[in-house]
SEMITOR-397079 format. One line per 2 residues: number of its first residue (from 1); their letters; for each residue x, y, z of C-alpha. Coordinates in nm, 2 decimals, padded with zeros to 4 digits, m for minus. Layout:
# SEMITOR-397079
NUM = A = X/Y/Z | ...
# end
This chain:
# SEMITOR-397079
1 = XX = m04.41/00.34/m01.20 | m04.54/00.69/m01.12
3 = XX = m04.36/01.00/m01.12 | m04.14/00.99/m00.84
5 = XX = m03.91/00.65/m00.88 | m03.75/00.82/m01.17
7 = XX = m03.67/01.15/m01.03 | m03.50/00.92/m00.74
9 = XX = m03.24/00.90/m01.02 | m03.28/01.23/m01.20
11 = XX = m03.16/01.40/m00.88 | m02.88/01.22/m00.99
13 = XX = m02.65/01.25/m00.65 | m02.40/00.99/m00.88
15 = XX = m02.26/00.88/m00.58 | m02.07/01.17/m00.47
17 = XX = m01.81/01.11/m00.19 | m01.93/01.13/00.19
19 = XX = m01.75/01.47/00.20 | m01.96/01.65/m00.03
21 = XX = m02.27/01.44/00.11 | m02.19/01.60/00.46
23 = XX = m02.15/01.96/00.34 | m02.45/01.99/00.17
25 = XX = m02.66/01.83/00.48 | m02.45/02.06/00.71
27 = XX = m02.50/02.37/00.49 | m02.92/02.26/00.49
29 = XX = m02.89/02.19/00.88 | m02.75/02.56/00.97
31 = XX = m03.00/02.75/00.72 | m03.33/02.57/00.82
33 = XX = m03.23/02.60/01.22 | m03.08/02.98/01.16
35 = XX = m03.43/03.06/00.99 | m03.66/02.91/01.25
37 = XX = m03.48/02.82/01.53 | m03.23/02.51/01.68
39 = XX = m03.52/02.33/01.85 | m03.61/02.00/01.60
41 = XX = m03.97/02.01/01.81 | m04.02/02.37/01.76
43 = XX = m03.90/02.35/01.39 | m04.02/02.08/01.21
45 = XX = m03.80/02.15/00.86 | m03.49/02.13/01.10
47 = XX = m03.66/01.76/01.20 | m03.71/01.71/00.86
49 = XX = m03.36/01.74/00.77 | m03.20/01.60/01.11
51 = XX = m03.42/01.23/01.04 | m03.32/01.25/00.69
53 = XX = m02.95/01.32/00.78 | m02.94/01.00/01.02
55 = XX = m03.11/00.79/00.76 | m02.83/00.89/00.48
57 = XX = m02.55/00.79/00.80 | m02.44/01.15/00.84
59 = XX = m02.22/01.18/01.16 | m02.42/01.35/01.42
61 = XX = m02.18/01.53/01.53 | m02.17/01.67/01.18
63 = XX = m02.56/01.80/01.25 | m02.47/01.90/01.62
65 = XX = m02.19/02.13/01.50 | m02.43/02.28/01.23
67 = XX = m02.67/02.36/01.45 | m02.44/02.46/01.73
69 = XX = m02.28/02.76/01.49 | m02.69/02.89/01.50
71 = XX = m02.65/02.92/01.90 | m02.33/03.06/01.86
73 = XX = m02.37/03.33/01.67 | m02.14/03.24/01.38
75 = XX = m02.29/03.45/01.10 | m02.30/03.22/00.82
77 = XX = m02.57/03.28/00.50 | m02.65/03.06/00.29
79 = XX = m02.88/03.16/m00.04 | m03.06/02.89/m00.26
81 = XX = m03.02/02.91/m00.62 | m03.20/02.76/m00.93
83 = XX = m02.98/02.76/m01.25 | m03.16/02.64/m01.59
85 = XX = m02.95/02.44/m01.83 | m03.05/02.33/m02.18
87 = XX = m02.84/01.99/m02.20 | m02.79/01.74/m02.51
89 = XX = m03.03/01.60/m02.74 | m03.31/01.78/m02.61
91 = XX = m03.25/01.74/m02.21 | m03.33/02.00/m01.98
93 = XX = m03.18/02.06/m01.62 | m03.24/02.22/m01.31
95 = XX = m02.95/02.26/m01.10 | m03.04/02.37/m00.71
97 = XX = m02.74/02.55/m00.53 | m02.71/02.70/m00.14
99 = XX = m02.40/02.89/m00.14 | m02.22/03.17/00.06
101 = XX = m02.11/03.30/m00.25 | m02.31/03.33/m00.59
103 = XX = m02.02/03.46/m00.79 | m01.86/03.15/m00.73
105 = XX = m02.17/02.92/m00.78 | m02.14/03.12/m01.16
107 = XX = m01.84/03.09/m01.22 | m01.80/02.75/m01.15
109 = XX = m02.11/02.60/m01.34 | m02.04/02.82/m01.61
111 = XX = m01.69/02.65/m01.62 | m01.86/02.29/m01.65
113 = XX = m02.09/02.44/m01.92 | m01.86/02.55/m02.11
115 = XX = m01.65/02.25/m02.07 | m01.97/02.03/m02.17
117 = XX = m02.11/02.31/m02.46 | m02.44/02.33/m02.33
119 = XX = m02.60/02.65/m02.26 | m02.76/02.82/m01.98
121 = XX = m03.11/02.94/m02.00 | m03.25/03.26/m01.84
123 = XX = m03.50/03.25/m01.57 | m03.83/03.06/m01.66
125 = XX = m03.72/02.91/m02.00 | m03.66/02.55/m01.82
127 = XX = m03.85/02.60/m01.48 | m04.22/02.62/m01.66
129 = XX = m04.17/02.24/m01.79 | m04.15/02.16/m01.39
131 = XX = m04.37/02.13/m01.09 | m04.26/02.21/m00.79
133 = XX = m04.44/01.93/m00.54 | m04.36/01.76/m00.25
135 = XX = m04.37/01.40/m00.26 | m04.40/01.15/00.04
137 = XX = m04.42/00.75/00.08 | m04.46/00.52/00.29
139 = XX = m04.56/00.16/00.28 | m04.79/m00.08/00.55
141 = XX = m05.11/00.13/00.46 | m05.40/00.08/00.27
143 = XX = m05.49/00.35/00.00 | m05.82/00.37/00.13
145 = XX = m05.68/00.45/00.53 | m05.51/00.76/00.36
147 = XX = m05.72/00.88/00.16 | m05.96/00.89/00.47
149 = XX = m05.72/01.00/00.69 | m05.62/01.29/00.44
151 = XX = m05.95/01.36/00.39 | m06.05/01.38/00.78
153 = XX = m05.73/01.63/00.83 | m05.92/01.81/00.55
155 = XX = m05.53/01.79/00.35 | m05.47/01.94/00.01
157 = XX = m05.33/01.66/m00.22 | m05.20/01.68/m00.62
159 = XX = m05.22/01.30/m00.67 | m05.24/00.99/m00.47
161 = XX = m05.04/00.63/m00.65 | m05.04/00.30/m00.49
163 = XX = m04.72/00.13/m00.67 | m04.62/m00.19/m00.57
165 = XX = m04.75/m00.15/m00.16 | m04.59/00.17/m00.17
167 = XX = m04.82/00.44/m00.15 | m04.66/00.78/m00.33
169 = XX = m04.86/01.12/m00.23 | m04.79/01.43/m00.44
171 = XX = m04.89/01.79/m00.29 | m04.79/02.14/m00.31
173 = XX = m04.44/02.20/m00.08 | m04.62/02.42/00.16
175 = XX = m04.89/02.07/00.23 | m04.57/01.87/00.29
177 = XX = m04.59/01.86/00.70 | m04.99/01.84/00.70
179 = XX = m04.95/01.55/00.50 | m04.68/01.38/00.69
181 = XX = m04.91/01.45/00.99 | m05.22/01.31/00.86
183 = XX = m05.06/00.95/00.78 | m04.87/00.95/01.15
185 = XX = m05.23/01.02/01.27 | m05.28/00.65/01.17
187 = XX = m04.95/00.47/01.27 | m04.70/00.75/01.44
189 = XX = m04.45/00.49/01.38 | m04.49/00.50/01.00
191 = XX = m04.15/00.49/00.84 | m04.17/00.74/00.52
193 = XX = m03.94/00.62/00.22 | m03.98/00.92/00.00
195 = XX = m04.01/01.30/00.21 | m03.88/01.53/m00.04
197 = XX = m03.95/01.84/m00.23 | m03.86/01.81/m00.55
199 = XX = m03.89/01.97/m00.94 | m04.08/01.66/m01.12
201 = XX = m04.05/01.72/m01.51 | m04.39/01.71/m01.68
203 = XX = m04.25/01.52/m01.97 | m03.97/01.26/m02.02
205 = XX = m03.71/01.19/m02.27 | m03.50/00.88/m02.35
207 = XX = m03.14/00.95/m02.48 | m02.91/00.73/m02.65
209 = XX = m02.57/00.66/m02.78 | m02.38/00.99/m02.75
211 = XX = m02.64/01.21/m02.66 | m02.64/01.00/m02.29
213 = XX = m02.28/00.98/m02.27 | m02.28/01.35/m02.28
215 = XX = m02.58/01.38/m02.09 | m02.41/01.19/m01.82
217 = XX = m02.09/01.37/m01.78 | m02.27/01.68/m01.78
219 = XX = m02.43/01.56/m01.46 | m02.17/01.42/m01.30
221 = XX = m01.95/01.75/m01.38 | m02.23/01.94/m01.17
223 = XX = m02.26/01.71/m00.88 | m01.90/01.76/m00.84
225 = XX = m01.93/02.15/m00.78 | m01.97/02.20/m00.41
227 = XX = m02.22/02.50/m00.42 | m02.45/02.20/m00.61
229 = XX = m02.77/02.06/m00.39 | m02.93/01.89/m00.62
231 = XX = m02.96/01.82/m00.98 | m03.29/01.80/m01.13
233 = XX = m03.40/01.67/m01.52 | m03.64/01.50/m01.75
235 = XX = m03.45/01.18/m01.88 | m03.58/00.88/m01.81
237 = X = m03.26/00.61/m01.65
# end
C-alpha cells in the first residue's frame, strides 16, 4: 500500500470539529503570507495552502481575513513546534504545534501527558525514526509519463509507487513545488490527492487490546489542544 495511505491516518486529525479545523488553516494562512507575501501567484506555499483550504470546505472568508491581517499590519507570530512523545506499548509520536505562545503549547500537552502517563522525549530521541518528505499524488498518469517528465525537469525524487492508478511521489520538502510543476507540465489540470509534507515513520507497529485503547485516547487528547497542527506516529490503523 506504500508509505503514505497510512500516515493519511497517523496524522490522525480524529475528526476534530470545523472550529479547530478553521484555526489551524487560518493560523497556516497568516504565517506562510506574513513570511513571503499575500499574493498566492507570487507565493506559491500561500497557494498551496489556499487550494488545500478550499478542498477541506474552509470558508473563504476565513482565508481572506487571514491574509487580510498580513496587509493590515496586525502583528501576529506564529512559531512551529515539534514535541516528541514516547506513547504505549512501544508507539512513538510526533506532535507538530504553531502557536503564539509556547508556554502554553507546554503546558497544555504536558497536562494530556500526564493525564495519559506517557512521557516526553528530548529533542532527537523520536525525530531520528522519521523522515521528513514531501509526498504528492495524483491519478490519470502513467508511471512512465512522470518519470520522464521528472526526469526532463531534471527533479530530485526519494521514491516513485504506482498503487492502485494512483501514482505516490516521495521527495525532500524543499523538491515539493518542482515536483508539483513537473507533473502540471504534462496535464496543468492534474488534480493532486496527496500534497503534503509530512514525518513518515521508518518502521510500523501494530497495537492491541489496551495498548490501542490508550494509544487512541492519547491522540485524540492531543488533537484536542488548539496549539496542535498535526499529530504524527508509527501505528499501523
Amino acid at each position: 500500500m506504500g508509505r503514505f495511505p497510512n500516515i493519511a491516518a497517523a496524522k490522525a486529525k480524529t475528526g476534530a470539529a470545523r472550529g479547530k479545523l478553521y484555526g489551524m488553516y487560518a493560523k497556516e494562512i497568516y504565517q506562510a503570507a506574513k513570511n513571503g507575501g499575500i499574493t498566492p501567484e507570487g507565493n506559491p506555499s500561500l497557494k498551496r495552502l489556499i487550494e488545500k483550504a478550499k478542498k477541506e470546505q474552509v470558508p473563504s472568508d476565513i482565508i481572506k481575513r487571514a491574509i487580510d491581517k498580513v496587509s493590515g499590519g496586525v502583528g501576529e507570530d506564529y512559531q512551529e513546534l515539534v514535541y516528541e512523545i514516547f506513547g504505549p506499548g512501544g508507539s512513538t509520536l510526533m506532535v507538530k504545534c504553531l502557536t503564539d505562545n509556547v508556554n502554553r503549547s507546554v503546558s497544555d500537552l504536558r497536562a494530556v501527558i500526564n493525564k495519559c502517563h506517557v512521557k516526553m522525549g528530548a529533542m532527537g530521541s523520536v525525530a531520528y525514526m522519521y523522515d521528513n518528505l514531501c509526498v504528492v499524488g495524483f491519478k490519470g498518469l502513467t508511471e512512465d509519463e512522470v518519470m520522464e517528465s521528472l526526469i526532463m525537469n531534471d527533479v530530485d525524487f526519494v521514491d516513485l509507487e504506482n498503487n492502485d492508478d494512483e501514482i505516490i511521489i516521495y521527495g525532500e520538502p524543499q523538491d515539493l513545488f518542482k515536483i508539483k510543476s513537473a507533473i502540471t507540465s504534462i496535464n496543468e489540470n492534474i488534480e493532486f490527492t496527496i500534497d503534503e509534507i509530512s514525518l513518515l515513520p521508518k518502521e510500523r507497529i501494530t497495537l492491541e487490546g489496551e495498548a490501542l485503547d490508550e494509544f487512541n485516547r492519547l491522540v485524540t487528547m492531543l488533537d484536542e489542544v488548539d496549539d496542535v497542527q498535526n499529530v504524527y506516529h508509527n501505528v499501523e490503523l
